[in-house]
MINUKOL-250339 format. One record per atom (N, C-alpha, C, O): y negated, z, x negated; atom name. Coordinates in nm, 3 decimals. Example, Ala and Ser with C-alpha at 12.3 -4.5 7.8 and 13.67 -1.06 7.14 Angstrom:
MINUKOL-250339
<r c2="0.569" c3="0.780" c1="-1.319" atom="N"/>
<r c2="0.450" c3="0.780" c1="-1.230" atom="CA"/>
<r c2="0.330" c3="0.780" c1="-1.320" atom="C"/>
<r c2="0.332" c3="0.846" c1="-1.424" atom="O"/>
<r c2="0.225" c3="0.708" c1="-1.285" atom="N"/>
<r c2="0.106" c3="0.714" c1="-1.367" atom="CA"/>
<r c2="-0.003" c3="0.787" c1="-1.290" atom="C"/>
<r c2="-0.114" c3="0.804" c1="-1.341" atom="O"/>
//
This chain:
MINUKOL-250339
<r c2="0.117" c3="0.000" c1="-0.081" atom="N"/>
<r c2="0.000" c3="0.000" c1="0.000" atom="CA"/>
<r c2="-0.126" c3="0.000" c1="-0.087" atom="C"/>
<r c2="-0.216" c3="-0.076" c1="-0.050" atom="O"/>
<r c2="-0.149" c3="0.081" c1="-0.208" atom="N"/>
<r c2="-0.286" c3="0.106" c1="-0.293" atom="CA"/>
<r c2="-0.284" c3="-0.041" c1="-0.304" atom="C"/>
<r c2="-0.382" c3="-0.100" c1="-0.257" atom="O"/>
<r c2="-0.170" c3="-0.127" c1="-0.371" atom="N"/>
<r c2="-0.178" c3="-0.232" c1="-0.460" atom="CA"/>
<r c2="-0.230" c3="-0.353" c1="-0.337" atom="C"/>
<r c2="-0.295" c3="-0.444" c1="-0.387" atom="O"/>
<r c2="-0.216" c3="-0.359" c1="-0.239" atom="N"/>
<r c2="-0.206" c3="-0.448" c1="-0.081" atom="CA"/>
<r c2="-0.421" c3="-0.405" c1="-0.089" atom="C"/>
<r c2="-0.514" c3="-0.485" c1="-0.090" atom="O"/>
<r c2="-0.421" c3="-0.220" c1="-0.096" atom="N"/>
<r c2="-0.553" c3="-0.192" c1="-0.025" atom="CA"/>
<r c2="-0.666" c3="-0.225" c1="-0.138" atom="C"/>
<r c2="-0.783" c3="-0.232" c1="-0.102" atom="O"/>
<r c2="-0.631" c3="-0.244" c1="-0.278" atom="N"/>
<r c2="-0.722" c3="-0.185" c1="-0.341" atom="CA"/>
<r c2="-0.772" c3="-0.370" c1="-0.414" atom="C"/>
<r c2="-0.705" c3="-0.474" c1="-0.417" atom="O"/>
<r c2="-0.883" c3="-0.348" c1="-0.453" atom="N"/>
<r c2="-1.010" c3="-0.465" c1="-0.490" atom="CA"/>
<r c2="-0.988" c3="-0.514" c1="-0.607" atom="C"/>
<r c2="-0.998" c3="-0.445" c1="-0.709" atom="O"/>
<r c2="-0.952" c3="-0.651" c1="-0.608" atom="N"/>
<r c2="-0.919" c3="-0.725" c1="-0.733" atom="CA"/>
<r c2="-0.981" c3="-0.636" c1="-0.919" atom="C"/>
<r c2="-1.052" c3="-0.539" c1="-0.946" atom="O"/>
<r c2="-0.954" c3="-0.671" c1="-0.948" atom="N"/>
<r c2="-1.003" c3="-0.577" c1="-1.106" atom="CA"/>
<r c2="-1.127" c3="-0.665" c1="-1.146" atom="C"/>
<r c2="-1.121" c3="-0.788" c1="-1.157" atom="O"/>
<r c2="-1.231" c3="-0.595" c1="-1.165" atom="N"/>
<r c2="-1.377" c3="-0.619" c1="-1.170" atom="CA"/>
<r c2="-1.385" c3="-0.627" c1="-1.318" atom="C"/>
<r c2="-1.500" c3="-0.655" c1="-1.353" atom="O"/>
<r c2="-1.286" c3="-0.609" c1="-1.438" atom="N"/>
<r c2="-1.268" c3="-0.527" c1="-1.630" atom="CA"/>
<r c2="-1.280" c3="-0.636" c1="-1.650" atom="C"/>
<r c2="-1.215" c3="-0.713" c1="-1.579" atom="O"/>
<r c2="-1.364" c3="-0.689" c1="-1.752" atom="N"/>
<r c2="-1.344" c3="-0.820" c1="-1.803" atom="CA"/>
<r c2="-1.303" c3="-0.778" c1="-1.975" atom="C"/>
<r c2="-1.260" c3="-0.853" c1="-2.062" atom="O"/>
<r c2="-1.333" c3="-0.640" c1="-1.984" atom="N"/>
<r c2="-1.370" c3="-0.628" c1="-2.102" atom="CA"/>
<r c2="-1.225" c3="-0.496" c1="-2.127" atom="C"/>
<r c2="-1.232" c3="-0.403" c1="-2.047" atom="O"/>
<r c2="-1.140" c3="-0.492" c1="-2.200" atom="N"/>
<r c2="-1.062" c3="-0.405" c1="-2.194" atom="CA"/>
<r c2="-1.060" c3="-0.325" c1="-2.352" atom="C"/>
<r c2="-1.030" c3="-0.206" c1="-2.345" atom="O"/>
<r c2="-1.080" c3="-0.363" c1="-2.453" atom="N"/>
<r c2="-1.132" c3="-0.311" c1="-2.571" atom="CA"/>
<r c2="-1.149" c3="-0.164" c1="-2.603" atom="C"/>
<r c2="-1.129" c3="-0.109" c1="-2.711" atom="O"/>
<r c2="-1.187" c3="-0.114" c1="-2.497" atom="N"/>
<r c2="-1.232" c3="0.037" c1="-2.504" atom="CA"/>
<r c2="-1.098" c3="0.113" c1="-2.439" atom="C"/>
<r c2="-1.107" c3="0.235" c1="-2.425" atom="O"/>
<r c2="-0.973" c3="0.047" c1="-2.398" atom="N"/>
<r c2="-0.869" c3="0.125" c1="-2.335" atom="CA"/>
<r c2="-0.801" c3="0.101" c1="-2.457" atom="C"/>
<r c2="-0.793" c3="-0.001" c1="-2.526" atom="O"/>
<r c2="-0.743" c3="0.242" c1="-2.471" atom="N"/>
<r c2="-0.664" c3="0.329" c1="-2.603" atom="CA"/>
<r c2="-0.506" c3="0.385" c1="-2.567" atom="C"/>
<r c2="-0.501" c3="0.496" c1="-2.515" atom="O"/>
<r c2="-0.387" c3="0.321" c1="-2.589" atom="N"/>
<r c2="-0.319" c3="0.372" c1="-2.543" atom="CA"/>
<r c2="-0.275" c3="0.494" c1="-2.650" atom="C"/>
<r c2="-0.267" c3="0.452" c1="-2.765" atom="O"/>
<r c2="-0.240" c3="0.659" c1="-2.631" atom="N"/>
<r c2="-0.218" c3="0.757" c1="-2.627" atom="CA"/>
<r c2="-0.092" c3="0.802" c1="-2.634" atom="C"/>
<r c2="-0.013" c3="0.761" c1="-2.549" atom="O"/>
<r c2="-0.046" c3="0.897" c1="-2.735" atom="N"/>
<r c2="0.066" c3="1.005" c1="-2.702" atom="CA"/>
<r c2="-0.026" c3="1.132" c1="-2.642" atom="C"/>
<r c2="-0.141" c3="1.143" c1="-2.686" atom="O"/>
<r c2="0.015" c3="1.212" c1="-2.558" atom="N"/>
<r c2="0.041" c3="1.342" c1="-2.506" atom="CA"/>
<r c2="0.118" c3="1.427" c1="-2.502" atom="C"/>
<r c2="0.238" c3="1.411" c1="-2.523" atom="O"/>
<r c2="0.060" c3="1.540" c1="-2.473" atom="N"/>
<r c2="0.201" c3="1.632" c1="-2.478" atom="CA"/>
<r c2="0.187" c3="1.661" c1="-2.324" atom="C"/>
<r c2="0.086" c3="1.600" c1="-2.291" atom="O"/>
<r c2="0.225" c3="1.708" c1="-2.243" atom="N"/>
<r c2="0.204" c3="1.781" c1="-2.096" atom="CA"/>
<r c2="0.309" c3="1.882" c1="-2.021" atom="C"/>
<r c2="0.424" c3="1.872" c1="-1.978" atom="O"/>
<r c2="0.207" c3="1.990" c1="-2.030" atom="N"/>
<r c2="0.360" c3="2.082" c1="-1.983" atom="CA"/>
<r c2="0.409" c3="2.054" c1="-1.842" atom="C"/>
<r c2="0.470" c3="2.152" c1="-1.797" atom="O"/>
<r c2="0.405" c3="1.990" c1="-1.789" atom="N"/>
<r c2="0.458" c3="1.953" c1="-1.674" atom="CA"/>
<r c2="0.579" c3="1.887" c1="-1.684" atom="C"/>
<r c2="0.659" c3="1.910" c1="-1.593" atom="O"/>
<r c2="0.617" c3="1.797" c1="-1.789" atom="N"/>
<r c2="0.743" c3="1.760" c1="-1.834" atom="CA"/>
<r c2="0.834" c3="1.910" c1="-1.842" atom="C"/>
<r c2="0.943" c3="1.899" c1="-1.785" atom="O"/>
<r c2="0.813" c3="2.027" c1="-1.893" atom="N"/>
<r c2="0.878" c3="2.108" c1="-1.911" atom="CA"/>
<r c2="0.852" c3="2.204" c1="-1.803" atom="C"/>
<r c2="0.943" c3="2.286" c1="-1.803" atom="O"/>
<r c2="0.775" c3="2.225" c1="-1.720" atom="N"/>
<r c2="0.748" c3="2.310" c1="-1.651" atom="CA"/>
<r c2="0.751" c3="2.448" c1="-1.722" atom="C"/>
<r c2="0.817" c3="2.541" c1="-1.674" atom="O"/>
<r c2="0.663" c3="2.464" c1="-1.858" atom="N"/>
<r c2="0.651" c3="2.551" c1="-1.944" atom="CA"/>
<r c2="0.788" c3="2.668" c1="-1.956" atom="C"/>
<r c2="0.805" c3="2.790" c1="-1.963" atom="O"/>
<r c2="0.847" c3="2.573" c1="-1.954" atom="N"/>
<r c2="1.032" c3="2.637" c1="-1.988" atom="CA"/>
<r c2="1.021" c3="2.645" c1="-2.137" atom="C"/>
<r c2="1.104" c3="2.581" c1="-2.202" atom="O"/>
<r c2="0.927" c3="2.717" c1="-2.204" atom="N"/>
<r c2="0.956" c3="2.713" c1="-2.384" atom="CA"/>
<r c2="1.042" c3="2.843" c1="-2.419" atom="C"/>
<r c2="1.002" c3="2.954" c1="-2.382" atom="O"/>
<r c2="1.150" c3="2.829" c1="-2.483" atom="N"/>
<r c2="1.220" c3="2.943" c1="-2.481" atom="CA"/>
<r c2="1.260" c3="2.984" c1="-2.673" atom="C"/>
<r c2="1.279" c3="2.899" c1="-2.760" atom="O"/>
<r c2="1.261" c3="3.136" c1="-2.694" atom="N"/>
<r c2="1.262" c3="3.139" c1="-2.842" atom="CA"/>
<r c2="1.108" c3="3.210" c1="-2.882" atom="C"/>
<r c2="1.113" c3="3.290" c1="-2.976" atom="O"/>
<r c2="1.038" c3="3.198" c1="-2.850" atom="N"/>
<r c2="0.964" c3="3.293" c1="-2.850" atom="CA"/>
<r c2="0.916" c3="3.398" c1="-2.828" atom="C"/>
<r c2="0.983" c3="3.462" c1="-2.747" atom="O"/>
<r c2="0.787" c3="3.471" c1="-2.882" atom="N"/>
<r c2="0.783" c3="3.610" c1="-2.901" atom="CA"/>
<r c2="0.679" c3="3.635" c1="-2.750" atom="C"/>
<r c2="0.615" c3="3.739" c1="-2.729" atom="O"/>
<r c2="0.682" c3="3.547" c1="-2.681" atom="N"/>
<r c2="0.526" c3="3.552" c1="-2.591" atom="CA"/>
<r c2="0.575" c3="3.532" c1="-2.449" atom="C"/>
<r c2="0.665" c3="3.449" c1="-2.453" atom="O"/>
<r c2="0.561" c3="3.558" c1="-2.370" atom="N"/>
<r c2="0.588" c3="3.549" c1="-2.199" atom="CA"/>
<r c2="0.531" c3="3.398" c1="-2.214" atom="C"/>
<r c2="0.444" c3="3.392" c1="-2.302" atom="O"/>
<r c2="0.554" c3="3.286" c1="-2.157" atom="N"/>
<r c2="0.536" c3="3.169" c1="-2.170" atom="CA"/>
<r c2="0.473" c3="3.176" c1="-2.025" atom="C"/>
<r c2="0.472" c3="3.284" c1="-1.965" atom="O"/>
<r c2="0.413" c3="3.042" c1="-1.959" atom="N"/>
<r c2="0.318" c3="3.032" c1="-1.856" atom="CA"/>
<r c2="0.206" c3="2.962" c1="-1.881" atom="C"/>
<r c2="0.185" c3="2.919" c1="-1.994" atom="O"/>
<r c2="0.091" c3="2.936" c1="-1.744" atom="N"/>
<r c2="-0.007" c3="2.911" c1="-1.773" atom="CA"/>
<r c2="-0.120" c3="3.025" c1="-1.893" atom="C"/>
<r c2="-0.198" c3="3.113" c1="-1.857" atom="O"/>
<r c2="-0.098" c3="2.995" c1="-1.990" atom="N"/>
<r c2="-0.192" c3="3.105" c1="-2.036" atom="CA"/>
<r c2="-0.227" c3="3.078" c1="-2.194" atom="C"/>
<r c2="-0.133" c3="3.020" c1="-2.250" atom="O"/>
<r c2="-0.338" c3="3.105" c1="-2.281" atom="N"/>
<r c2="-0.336" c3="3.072" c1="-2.424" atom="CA"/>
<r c2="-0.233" c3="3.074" c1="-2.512" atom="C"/>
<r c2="-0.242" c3="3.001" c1="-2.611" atom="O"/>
<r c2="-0.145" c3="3.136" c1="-2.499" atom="N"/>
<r c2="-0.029" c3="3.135" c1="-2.591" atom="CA"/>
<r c2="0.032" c3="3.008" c1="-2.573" atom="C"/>
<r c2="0.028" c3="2.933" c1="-2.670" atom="O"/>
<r c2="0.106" c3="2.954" c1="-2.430" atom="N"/>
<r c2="0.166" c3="2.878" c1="-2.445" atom="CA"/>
<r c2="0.120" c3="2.752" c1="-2.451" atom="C"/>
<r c2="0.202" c3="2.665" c1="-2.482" atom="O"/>
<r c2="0.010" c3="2.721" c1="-2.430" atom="N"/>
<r c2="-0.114" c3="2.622" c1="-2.499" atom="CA"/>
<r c2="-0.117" c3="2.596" c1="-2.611" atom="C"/>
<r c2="-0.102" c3="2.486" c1="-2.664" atom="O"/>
<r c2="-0.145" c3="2.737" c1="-2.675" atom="N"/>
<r c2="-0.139" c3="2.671" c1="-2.820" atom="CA"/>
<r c2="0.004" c3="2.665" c1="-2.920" atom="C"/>
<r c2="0.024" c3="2.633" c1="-3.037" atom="O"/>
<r c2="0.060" c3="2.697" c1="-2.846" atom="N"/>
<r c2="0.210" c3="2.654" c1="-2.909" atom="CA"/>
<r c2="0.210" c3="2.468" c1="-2.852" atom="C"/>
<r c2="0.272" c3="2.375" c1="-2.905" atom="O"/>
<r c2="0.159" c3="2.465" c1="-2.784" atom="N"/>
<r c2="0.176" c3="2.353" c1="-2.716" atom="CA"/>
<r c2="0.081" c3="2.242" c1="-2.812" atom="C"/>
<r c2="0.114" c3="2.123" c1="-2.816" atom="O"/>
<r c2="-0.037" c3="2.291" c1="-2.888" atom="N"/>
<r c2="-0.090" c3="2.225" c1="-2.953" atom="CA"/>
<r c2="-0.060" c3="2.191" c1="-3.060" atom="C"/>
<r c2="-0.071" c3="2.084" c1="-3.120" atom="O"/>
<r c2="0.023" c3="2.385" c1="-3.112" atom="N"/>
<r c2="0.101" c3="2.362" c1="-3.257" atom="CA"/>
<r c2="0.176" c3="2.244" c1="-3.267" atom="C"/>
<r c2="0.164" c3="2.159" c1="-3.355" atom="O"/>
<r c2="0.252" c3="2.243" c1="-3.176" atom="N"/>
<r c2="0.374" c3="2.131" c1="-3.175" atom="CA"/>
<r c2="0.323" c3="2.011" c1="-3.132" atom="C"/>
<r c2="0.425" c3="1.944" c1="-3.112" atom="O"/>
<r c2="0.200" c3="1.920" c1="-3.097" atom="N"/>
<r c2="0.133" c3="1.810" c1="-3.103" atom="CA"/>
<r c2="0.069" c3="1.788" c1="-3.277" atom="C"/>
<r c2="0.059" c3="1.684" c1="-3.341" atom="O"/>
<r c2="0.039" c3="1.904" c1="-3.310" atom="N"/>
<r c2="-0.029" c3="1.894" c1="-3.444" atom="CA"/>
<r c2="0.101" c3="1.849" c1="-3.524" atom="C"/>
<r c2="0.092" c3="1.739" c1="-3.579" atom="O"/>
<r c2="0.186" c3="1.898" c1="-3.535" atom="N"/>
<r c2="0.327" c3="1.914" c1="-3.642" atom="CA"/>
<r c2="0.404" c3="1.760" c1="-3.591" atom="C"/>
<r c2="0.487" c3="1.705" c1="-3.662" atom="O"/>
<r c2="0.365" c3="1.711" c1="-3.471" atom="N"/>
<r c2="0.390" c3="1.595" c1="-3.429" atom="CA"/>
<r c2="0.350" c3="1.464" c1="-3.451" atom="C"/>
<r c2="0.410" c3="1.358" c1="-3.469" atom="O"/>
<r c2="0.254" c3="1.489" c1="-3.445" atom="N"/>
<r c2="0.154" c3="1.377" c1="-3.473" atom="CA"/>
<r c2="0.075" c3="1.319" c1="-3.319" atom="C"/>
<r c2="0.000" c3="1.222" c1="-3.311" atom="O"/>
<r c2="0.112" c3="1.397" c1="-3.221" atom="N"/>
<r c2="0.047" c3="1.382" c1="-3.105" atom="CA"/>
<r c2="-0.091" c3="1.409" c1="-3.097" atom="C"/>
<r c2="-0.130" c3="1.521" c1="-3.133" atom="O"/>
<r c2="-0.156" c3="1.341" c1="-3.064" atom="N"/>
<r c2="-0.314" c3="1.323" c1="-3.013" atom="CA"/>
<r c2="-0.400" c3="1.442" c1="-2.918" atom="C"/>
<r c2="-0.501" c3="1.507" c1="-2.945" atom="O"/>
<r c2="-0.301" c3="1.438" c1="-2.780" atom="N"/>
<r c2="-0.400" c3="1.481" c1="-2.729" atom="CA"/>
<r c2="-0.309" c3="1.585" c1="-2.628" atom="C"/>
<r c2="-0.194" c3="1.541" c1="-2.620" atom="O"/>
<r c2="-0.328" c3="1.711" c1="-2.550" atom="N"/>
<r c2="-0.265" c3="1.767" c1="-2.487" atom="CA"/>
<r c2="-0.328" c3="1.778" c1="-2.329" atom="C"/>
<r c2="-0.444" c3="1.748" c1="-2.300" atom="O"/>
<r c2="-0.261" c3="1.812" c1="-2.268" atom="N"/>
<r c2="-0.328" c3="1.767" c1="-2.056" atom="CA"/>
<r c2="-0.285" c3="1.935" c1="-2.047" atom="C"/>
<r c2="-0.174" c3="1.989" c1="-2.049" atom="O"/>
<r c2="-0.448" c3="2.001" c1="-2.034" atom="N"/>
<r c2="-0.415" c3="2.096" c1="-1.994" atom="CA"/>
<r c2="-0.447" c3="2.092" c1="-1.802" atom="C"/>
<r c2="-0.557" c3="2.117" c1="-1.752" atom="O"/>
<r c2="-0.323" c3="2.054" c1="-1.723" atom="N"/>
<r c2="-0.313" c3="2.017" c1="-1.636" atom="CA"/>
<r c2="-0.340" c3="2.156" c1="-1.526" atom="C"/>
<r c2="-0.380" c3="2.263" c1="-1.572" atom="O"/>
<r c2="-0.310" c3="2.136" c1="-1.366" atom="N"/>
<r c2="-0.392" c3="2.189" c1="-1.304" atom="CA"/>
<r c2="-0.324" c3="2.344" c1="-1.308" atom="C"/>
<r c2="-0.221" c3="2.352" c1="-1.375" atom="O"/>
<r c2="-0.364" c3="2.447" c1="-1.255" atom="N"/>
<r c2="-0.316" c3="2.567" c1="-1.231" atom="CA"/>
<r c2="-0.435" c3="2.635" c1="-1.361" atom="C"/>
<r c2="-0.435" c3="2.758" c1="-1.350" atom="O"/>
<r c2="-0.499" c3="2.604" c1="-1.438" atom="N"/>
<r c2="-0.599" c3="2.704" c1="-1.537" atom="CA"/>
<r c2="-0.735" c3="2.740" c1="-1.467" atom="C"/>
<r c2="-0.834" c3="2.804" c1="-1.503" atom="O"/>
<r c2="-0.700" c3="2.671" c1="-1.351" atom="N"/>
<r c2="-0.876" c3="2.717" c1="-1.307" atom="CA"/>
<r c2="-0.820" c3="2.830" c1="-1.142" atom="C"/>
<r c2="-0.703" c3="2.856" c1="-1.112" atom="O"/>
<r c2="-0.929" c3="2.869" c1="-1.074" atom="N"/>
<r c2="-0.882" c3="2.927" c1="-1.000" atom="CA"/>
<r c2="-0.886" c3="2.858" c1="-0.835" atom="C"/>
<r c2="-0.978" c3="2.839" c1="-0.755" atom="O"/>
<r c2="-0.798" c3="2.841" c1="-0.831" atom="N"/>
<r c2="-0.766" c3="2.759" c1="-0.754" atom="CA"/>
<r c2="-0.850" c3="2.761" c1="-0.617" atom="C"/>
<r c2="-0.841" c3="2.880" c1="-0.587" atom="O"/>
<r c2="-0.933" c3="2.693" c1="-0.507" atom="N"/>
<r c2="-0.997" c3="2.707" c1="-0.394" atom="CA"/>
<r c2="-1.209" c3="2.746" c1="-0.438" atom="C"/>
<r c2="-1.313" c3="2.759" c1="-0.374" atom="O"/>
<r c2="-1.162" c3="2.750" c1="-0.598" atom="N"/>
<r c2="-1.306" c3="2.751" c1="-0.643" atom="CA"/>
<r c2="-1.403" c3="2.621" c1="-0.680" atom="C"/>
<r c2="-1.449" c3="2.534" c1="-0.606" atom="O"/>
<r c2="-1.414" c3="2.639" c1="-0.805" atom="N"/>
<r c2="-1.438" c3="2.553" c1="-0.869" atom="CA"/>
<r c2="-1.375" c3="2.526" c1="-0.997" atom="C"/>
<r c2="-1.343" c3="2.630" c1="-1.054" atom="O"/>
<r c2="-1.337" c3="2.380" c1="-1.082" atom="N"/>
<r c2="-1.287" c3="2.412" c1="-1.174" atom="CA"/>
<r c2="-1.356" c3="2.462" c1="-1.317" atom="C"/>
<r c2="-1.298" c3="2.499" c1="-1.419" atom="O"/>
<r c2="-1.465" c3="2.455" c1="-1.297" atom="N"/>
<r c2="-1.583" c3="2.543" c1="-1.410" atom="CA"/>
<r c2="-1.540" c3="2.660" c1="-1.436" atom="C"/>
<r c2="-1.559" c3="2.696" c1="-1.553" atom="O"/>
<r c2="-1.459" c3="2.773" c1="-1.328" atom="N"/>
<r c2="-1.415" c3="2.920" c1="-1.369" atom="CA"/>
<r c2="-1.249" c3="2.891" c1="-1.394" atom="C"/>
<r c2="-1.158" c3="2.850" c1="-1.322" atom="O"/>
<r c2="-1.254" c3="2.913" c1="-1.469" atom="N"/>
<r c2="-1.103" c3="2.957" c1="-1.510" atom="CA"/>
<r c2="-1.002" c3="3.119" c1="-1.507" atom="C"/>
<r c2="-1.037" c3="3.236" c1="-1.498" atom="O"/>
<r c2="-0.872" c3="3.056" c1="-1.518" atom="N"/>
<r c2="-0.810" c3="3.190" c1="-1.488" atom="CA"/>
<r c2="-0.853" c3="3.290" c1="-1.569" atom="C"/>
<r c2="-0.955" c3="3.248" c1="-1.624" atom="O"/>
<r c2="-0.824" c3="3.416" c1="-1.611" atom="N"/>
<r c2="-0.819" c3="3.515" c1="-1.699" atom="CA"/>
<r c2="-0.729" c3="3.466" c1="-1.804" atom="C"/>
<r c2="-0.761" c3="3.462" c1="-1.923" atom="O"/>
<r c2="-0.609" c3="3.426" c1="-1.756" atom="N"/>
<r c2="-0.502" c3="3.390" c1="-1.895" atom="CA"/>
<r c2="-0.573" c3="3.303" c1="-1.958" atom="C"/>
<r c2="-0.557" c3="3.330" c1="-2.077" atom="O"/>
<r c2="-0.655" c3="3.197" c1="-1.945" atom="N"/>
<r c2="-0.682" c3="3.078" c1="-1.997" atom="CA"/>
<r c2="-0.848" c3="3.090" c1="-2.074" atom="C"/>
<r c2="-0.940" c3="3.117" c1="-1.997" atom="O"/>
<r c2="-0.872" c3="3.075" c1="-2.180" atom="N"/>
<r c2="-0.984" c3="3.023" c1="-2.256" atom="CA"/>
<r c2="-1.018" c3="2.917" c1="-2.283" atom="C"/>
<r c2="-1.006" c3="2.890" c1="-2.402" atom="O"/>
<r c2="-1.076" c3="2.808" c1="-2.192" atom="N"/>
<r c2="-1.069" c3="2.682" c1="-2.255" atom="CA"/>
<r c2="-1.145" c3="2.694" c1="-2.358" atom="C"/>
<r c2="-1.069" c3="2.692" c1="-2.455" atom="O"/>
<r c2="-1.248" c3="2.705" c1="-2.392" atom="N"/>
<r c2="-1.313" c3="2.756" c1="-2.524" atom="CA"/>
<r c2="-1.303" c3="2.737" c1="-2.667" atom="C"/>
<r c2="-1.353" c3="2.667" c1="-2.755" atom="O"/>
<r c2="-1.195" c3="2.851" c1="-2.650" atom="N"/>
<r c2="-1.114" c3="2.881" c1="-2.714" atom="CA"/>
<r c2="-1.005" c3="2.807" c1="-2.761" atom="C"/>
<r c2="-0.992" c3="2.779" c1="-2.880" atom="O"/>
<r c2="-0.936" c3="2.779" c1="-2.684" atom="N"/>
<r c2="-0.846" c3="2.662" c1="-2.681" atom="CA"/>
<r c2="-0.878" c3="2.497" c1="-2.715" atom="C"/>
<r c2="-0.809" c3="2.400" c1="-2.748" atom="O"/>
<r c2="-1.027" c3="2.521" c1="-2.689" atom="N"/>
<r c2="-1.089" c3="2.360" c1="-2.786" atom="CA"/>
<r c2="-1.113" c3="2.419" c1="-2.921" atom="C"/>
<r c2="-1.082" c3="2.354" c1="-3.021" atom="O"/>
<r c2="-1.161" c3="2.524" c1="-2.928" atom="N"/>
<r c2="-1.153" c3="2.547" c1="-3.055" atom="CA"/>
<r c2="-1.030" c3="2.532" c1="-3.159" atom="C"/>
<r c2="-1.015" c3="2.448" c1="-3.248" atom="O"/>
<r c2="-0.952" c3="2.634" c1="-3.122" atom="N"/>
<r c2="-0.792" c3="2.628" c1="-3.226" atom="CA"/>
<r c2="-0.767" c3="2.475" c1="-3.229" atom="C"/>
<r c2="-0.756" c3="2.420" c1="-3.338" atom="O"/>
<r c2="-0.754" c3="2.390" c1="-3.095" atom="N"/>
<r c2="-0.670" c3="2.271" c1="-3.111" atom="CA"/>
<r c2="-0.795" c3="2.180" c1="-3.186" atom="C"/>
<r c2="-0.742" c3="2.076" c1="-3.225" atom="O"/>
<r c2="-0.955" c3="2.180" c1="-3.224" atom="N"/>
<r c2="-1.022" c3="2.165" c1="-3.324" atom="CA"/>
<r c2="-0.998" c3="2.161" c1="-3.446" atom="C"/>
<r c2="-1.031" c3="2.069" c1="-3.521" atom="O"/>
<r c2="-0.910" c3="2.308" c1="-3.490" atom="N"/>
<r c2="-0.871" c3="2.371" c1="-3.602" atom="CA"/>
<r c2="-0.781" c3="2.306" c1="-3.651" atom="C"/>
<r c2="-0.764" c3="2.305" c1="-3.772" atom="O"/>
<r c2="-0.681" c3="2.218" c1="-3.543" atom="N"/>
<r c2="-0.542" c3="2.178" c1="-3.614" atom="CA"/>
<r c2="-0.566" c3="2.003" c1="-3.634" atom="C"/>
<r c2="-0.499" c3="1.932" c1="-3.708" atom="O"/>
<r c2="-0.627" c3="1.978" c1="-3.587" atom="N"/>
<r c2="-0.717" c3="1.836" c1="-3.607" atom="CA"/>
<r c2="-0.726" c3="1.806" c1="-3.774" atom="C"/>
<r c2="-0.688" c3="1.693" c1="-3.805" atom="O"/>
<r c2="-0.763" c3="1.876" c1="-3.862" atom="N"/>
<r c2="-0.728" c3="1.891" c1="-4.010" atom="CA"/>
<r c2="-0.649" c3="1.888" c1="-4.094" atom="C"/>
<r c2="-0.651" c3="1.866" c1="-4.215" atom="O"/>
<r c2="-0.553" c3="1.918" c1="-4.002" atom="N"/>
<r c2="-0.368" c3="2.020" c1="-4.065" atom="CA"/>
<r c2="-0.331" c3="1.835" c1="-4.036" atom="C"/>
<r c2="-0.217" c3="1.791" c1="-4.053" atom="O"/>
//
């Protein structure tokens, strides 16, 4: 139906589209097991999540939905979550 509803492609110019590795915990449904940390939406398992994009060679990580509080806005985030923070460290490993 989208493909029937939706308006011929207007892109003449495609140059600027980058195709990407990711990591996304949604593939795992943050099932990381072996660690010292309660796993979940929350900084720890983020940045394990980044560790292992860095040690990978992966690009970029989808910190996907459930970090904000849900029925708000997504500007406030949970308590578990620092995005901040979390741009920072995965900043940090950008080097490594």
């Amino acid at each position: 139906m989208v493909f029937r509803l939706g308006s011929p492609n207007r892109l003449t110019d495609y140059g600027w589209i980058k195709t990407r590795q990711v990591a996304w915990d949604w593939w795992n449904a943050n099932n990381i097991y072996g660690v010292d940390f309660k796993t979940g939406i929350n900084n720890d398992t983020y940045k394990y999540y980044i560790d292992f994009a860095s040690q990978n060679g992966i690009e970029y990580i989808i910190l996907d939905e459930g970090w904000y509080k849900t029925g708000t806005t997504v500007l406030e985030s949970i308590p578990e979550i620092n995005v901040p923070e979390l741009c920072k460290y995965a900043e940090s490993k950008m080097s490594e």
